[in-house]
BALOBA-1460 file (C-alpha; in Angstrom, 3 decimals):
// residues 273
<rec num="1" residu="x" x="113.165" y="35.824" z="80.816"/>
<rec num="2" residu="x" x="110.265" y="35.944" z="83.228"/>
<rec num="3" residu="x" x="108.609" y="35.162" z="80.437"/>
<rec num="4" residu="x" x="109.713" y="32.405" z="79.136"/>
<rec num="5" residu="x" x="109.623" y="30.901" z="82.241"/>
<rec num="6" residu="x" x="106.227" y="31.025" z="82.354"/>
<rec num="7" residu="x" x="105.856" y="29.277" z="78.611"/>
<rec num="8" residu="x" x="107.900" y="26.944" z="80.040"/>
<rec num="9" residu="x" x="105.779" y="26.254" z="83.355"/>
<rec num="10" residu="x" x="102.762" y="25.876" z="81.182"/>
<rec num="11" residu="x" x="103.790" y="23.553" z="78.591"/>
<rec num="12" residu="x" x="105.638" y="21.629" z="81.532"/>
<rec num="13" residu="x" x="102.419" y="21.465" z="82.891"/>
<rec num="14" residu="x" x="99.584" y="20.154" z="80.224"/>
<rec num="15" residu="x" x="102.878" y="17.590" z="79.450"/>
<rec num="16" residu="x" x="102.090" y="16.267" z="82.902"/>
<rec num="17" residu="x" x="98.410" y="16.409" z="82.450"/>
<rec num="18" residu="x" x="98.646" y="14.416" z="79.287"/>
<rec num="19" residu="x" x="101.041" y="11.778" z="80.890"/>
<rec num="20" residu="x" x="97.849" y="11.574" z="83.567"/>
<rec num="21" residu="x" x="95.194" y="11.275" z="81.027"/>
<rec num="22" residu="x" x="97.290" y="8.686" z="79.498"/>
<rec num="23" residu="x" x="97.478" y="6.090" z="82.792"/>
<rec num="24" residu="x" x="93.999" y="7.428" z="83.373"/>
<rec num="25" residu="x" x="92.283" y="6.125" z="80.555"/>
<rec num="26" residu="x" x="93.035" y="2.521" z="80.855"/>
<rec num="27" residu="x" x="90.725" y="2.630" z="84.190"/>
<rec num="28" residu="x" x="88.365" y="4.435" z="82.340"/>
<rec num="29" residu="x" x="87.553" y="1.984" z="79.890"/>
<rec num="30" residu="x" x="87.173" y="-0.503" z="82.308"/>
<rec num="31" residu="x" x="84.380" y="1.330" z="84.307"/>
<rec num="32" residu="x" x="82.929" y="2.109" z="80.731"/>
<rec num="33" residu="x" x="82.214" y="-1.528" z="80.226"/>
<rec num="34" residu="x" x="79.310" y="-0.801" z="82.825"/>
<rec num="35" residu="x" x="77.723" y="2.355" z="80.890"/>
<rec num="36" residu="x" x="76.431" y="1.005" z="78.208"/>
<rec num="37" residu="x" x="73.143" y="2.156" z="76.718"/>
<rec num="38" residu="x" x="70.887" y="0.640" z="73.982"/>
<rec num="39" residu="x" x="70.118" y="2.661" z="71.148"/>
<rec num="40" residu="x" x="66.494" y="1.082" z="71.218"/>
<rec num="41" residu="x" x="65.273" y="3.065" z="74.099"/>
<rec num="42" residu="x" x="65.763" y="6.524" z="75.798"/>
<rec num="43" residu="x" x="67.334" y="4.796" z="78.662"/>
<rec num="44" residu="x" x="69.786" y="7.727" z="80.545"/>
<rec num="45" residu="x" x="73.687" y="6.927" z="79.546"/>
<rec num="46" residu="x" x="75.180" y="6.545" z="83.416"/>
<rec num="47" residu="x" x="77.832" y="9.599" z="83.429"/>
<rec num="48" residu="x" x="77.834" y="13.147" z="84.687"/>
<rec num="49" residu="x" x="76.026" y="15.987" z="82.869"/>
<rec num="50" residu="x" x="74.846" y="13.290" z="79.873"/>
<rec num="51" residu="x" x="71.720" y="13.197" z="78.079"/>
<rec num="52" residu="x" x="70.761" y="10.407" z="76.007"/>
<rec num="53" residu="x" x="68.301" y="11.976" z="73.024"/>
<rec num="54" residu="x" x="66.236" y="10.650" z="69.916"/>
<rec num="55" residu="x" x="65.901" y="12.640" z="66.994"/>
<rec num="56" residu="x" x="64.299" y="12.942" z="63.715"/>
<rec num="57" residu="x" x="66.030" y="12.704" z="60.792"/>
<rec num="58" residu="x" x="63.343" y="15.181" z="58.320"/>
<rec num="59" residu="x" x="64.709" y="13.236" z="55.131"/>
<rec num="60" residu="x" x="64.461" y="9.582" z="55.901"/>
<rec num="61" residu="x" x="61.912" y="9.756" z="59.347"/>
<rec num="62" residu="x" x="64.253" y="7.436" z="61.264"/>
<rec num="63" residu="x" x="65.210" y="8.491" z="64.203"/>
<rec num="64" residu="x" x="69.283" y="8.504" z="65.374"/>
<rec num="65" residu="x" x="70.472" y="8.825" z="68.954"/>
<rec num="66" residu="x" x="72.557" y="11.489" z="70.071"/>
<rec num="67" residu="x" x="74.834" y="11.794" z="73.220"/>
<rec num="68" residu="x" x="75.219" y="14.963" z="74.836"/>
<rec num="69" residu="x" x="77.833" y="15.760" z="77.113"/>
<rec num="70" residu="x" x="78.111" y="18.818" z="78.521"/>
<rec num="71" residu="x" x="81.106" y="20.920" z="80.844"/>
<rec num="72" residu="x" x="81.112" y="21.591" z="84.433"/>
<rec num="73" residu="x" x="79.678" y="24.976" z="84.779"/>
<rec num="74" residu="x" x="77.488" y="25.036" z="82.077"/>
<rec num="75" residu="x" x="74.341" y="25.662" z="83.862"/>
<rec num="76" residu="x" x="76.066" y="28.655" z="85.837"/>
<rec num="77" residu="x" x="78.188" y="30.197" z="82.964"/>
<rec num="78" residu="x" x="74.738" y="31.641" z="81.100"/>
<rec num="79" residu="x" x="76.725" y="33.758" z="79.009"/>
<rec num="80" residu="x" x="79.208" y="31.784" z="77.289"/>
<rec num="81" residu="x" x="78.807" y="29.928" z="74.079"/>
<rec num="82" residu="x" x="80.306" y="26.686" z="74.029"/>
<rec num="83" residu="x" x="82.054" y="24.927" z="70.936"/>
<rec num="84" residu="x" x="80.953" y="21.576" z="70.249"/>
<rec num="85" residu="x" x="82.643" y="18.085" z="69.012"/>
<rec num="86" residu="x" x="80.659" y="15.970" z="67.321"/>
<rec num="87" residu="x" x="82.033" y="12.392" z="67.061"/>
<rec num="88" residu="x" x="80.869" y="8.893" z="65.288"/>
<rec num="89" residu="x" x="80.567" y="5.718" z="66.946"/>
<rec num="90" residu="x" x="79.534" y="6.908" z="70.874"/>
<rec num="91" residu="x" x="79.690" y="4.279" z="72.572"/>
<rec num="92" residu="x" x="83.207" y="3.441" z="71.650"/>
<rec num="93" residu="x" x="84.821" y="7.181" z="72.011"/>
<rec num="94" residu="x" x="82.536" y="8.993" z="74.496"/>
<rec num="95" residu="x" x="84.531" y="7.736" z="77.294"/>
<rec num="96" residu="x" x="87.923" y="8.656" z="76.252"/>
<rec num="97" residu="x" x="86.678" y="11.734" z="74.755"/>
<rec num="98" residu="x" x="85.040" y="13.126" z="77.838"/>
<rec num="99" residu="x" x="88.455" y="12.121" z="79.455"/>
<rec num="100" residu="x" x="90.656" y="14.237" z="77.589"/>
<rec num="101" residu="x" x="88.493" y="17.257" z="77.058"/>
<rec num="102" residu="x" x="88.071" y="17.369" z="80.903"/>
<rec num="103" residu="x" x="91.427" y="17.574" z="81.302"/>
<rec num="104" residu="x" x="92.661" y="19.614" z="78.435"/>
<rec num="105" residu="x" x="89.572" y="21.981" z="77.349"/>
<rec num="106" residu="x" x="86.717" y="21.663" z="79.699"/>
<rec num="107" residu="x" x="84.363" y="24.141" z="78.153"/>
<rec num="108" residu="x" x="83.377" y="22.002" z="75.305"/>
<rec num="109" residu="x" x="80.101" y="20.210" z="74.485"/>
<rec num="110" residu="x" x="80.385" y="16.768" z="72.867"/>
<rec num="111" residu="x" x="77.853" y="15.265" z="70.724"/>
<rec num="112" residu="x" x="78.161" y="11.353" z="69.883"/>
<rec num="113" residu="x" x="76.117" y="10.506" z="66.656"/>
<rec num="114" residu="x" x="74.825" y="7.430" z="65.485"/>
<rec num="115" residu="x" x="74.009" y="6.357" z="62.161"/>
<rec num="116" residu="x" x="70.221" y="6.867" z="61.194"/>
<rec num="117" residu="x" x="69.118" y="3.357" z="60.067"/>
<rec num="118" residu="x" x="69.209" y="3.306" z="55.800"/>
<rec num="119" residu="x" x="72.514" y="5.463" z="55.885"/>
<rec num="120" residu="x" x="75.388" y="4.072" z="54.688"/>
<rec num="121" residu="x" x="78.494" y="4.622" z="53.010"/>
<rec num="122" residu="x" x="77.093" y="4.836" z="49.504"/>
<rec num="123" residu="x" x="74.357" y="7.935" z="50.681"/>
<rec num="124" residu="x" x="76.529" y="9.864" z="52.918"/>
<rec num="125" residu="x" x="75.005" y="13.389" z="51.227"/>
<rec num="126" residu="x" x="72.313" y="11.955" z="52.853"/>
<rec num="127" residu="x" x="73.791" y="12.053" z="56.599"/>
<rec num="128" residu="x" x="75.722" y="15.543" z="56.065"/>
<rec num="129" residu="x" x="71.798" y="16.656" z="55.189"/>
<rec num="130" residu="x" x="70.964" y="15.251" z="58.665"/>
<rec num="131" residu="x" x="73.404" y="16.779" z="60.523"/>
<rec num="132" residu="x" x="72.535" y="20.425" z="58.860"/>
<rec num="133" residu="x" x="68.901" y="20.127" z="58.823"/>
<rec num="134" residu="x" x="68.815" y="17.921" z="62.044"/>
<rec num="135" residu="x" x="71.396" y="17.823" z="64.485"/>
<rec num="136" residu="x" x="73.286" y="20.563" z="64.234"/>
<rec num="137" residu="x" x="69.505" y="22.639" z="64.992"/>
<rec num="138" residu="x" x="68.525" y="20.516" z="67.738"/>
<rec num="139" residu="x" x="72.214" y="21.190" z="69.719"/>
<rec num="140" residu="x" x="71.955" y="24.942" z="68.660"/>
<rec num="141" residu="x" x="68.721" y="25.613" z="69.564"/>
<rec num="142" residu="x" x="68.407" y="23.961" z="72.290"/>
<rec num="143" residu="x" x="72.010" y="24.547" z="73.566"/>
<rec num="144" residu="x" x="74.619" y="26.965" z="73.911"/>
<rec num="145" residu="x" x="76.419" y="26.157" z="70.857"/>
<rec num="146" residu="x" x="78.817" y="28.087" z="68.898"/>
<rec num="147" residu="x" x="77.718" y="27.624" z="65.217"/>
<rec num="148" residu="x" x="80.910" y="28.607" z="64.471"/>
<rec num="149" residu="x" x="83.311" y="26.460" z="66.584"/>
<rec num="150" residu="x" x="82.346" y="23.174" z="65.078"/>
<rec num="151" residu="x" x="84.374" y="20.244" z="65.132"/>
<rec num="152" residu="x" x="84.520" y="16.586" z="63.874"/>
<rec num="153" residu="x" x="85.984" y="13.978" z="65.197"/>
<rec num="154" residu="x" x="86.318" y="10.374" z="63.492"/>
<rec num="155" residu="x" x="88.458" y="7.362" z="63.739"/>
<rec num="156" residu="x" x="89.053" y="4.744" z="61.113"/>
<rec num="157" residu="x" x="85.408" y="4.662" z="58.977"/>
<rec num="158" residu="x" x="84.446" y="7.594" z="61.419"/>
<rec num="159" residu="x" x="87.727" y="9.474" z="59.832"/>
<rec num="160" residu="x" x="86.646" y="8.321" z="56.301"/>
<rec num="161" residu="x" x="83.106" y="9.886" z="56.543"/>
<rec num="162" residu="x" x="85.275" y="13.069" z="58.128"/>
<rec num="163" residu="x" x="87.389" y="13.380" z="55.063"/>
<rec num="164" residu="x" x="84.533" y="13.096" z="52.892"/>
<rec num="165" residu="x" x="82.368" y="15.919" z="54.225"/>
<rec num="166" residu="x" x="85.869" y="18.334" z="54.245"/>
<rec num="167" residu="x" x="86.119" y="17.210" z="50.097"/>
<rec num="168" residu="x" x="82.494" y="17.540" z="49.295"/>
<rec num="169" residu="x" x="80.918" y="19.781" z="51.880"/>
<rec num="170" residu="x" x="82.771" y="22.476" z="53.204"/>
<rec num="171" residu="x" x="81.932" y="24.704" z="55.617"/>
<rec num="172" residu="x" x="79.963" y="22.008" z="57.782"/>
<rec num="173" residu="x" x="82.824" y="21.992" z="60.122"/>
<rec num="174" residu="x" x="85.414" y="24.241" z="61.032"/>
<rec num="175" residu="x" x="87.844" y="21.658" z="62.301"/>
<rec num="176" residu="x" x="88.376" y="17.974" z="61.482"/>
<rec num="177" residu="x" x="90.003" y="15.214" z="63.596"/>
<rec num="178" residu="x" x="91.044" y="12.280" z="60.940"/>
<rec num="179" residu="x" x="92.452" y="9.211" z="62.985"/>
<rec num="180" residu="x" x="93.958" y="6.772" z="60.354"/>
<rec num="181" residu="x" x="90.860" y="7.193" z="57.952"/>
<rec num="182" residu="x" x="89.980" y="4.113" z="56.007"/>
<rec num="183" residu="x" x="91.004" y="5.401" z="52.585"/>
<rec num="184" residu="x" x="92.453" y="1.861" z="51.958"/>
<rec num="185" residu="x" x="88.788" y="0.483" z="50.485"/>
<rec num="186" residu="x" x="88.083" y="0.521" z="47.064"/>
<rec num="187" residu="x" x="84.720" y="2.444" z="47.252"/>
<rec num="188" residu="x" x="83.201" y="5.127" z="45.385"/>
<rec num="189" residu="x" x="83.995" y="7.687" z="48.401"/>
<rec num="190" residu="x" x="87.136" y="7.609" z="48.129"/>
<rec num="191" residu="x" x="87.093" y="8.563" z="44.133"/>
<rec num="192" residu="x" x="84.690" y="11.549" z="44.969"/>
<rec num="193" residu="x" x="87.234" y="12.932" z="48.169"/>
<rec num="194" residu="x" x="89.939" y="12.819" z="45.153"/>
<rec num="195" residu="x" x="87.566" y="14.863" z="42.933"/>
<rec num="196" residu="x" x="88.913" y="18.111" z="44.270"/>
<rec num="197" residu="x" x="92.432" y="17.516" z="42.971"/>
<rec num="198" residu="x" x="90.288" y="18.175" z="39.473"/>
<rec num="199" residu="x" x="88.679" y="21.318" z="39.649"/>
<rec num="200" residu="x" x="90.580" y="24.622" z="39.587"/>
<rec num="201" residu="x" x="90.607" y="26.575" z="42.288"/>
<rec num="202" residu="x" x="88.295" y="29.308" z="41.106"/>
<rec num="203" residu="x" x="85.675" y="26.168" z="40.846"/>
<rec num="204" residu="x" x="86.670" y="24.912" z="44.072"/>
<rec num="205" residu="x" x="84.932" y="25.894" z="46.949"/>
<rec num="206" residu="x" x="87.385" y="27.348" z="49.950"/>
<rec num="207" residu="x" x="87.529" y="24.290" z="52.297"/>
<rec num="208" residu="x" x="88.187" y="26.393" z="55.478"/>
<rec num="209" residu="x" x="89.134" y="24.599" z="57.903"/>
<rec num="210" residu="x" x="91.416" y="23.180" z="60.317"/>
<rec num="211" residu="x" x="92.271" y="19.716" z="60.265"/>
<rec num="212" residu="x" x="94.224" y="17.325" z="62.561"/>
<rec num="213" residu="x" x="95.694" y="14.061" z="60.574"/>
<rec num="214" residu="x" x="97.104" y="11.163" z="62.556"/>
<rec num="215" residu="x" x="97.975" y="7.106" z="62.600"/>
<rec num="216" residu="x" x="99.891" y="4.678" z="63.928"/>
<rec num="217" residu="x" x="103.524" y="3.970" z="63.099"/>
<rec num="218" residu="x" x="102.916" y="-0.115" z="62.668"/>
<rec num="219" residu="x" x="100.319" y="1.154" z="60.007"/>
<rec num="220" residu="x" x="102.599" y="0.349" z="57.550"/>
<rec num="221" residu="x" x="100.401" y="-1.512" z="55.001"/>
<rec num="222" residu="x" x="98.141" y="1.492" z="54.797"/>
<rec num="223" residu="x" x="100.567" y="4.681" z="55.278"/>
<rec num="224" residu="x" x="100.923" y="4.978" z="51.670"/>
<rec num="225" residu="x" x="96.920" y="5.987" z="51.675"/>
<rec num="226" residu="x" x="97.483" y="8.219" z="54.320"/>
<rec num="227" residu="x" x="100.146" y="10.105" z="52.854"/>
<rec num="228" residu="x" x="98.565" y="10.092" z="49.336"/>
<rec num="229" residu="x" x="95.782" y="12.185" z="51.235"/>
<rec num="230" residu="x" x="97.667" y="14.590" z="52.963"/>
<rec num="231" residu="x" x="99.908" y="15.562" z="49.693"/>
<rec num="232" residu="x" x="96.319" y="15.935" z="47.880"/>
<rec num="233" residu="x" x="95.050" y="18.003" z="50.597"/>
<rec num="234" residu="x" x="98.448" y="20.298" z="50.541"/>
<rec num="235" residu="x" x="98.736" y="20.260" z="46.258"/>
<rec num="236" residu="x" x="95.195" y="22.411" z="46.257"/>
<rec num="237" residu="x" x="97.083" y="25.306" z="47.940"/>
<rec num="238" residu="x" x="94.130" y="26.401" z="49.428"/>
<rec num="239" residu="x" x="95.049" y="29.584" z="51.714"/>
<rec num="240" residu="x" x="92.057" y="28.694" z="53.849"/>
<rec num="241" residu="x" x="93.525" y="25.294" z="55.087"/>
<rec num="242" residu="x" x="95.479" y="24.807" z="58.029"/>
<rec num="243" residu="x" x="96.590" y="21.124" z="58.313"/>
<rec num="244" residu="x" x="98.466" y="19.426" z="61.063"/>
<rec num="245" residu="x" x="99.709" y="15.278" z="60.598"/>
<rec num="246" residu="x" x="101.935" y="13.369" z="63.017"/>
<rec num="247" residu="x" x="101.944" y="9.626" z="63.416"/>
<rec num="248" residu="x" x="102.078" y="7.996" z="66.556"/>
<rec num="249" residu="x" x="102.731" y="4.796" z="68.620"/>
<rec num="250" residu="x" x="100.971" y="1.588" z="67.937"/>
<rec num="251" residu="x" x="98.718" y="0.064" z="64.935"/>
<rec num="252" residu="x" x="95.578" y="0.788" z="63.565"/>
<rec num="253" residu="x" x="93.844" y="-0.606" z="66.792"/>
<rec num="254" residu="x" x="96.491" y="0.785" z="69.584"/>
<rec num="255" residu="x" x="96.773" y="4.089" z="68.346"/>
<rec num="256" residu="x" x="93.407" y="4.984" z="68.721"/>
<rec num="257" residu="x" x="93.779" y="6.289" z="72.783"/>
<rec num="258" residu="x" x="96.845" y="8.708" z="71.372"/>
<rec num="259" residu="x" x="94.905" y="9.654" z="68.695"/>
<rec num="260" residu="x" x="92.426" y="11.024" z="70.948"/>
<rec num="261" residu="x" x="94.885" y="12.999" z="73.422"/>
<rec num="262" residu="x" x="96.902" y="14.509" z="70.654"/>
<rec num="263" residu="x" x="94.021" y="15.473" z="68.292"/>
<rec num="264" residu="x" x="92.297" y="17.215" z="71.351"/>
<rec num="265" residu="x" x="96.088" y="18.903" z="73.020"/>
<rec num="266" residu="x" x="96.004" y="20.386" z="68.928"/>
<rec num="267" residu="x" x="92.287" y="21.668" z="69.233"/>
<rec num="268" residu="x" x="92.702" y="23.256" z="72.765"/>
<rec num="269" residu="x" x="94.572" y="26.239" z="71.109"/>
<rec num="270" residu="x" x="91.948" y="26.490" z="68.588"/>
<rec num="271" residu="x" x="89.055" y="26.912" z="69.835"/>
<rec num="272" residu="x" x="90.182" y="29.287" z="72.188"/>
<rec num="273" residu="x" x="90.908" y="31.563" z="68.971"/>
């Protein structure tokens, strides 16, 4: 009984924490309007334990910006290997995101990545290149980051670009955050994630991973897309795949804040593994 108590105590507890984070974040954003940092220049993003970096990409030569956030205690804790979330689209998520992982896993590095100039939607083998050749050495080399406690995170095209490197390049991650992913366009990425539902699975490459699946309940127009993804993604019946969906409150736009606490509450456990 003792116990069970305890379970109790602590999931009474992060509850509380997560109805914190939630009133929390609203003030947030507000003193993020002030942060904001030019991807022209090297200039310093204005937050705690941040680094604002340029790097190479070795395929194209253009350069992409990378923000680095990194825990409380990192400088004193020079044994432990941290894991690391990389997310598209900094400027708009590295607010919230340091929020929640403050809160609910603290000894994470997160890595904000913008798009190298030439990369697009039609050459994304070309920015899953970068991040293998490029970033991911630059934050392990130069950081201490677990190689294998990756994780994406992505929202909307972020989320797209997320469900296309699970499809076509496994391995790069070991878990994937997928906030309503835009699987709605008619675009050649979205034929070549369905590609796997055509191969047999002694062709098929083990996708092994974790991944985290949400979106909004007024999302209606587009659930059908979601939902057509998740039963492809459970019809492979690949042992190696763990997958967790929920939907949540709000639309595409709204839902975006929960999709952030949830998706991180789900990787606390993991990561601790």
């Amino acid at each position: 009984m003792k116990n069970n108590n305890f379970i109790i105590k602590k999931e009474n507890i992060k509850t509380a924490k997560l109805l914190i984070l939630t009133c929390a974040l609203s003030l947030n954003t507000v003193f993020a309007q002030e942060n904001k940092v030019n991807d022209d220049t090297q200039k310093a993003y204005e937050m705690p334990r941040t680094q604002v970096i340029q790097i190479s990409n070795s395929e194209t030569d253009t350069l992409n910006t990378l923000y680095i956030k990194l825990p409380k205690g990192y400088e004193k804790n020079t044994d432990l290997e941290y894991p690391v979330i990389y997310f598209t689209f900094p400027k708009e998520y590295i607010e919230i995101l340091s929020a929640v992982t403050e809160i609910l896993i603290e000894d994470v590095i997160i890595v904000g990545l913008t798009w190298s100039k030439g990369i697009n939607f039609g050459n994304l083998d070309s920015y899953v290149n970068f991040l293998r050749n490029d970033a991911f050495k630059v934050i392990e080399n130069n950081y201490r980051a677990d190689a294998n406690r990756r994780t994406y995170f992505g929202y909307s095209a972020g989320a797209l670009v997320g469900a296309y490197i699970l499809s076509k390049h496994p391995n790069t991650f070991k878990n994937f955050i997928l906030g309503s992913p835009a699987l709605a366009v008619d675009h050649e990425v979205i034929q070549k994630i369905y590609e796997i539902e055509s191969t047999t699975a002694e062709e098929r490459k083990k996708l092994n991973a974790n991944v985290f699946i949400s979106y909004g309940i007024l999302e209606e127009k587009d659930t059908p897309h979601f939902e057509k993804f998740i039963t492809m993604l459970k019809s492979i019946n690949d042992e190696s795949l763990t997958l967790q969906h929920i939907v949540v409150e709000g639309d595409h736009q709204t839902s975006s804040p929960m999709t952030a606490i949830r998706s991180i509450y789900w990787l606390s456990d993991l990561i601790k593994e």
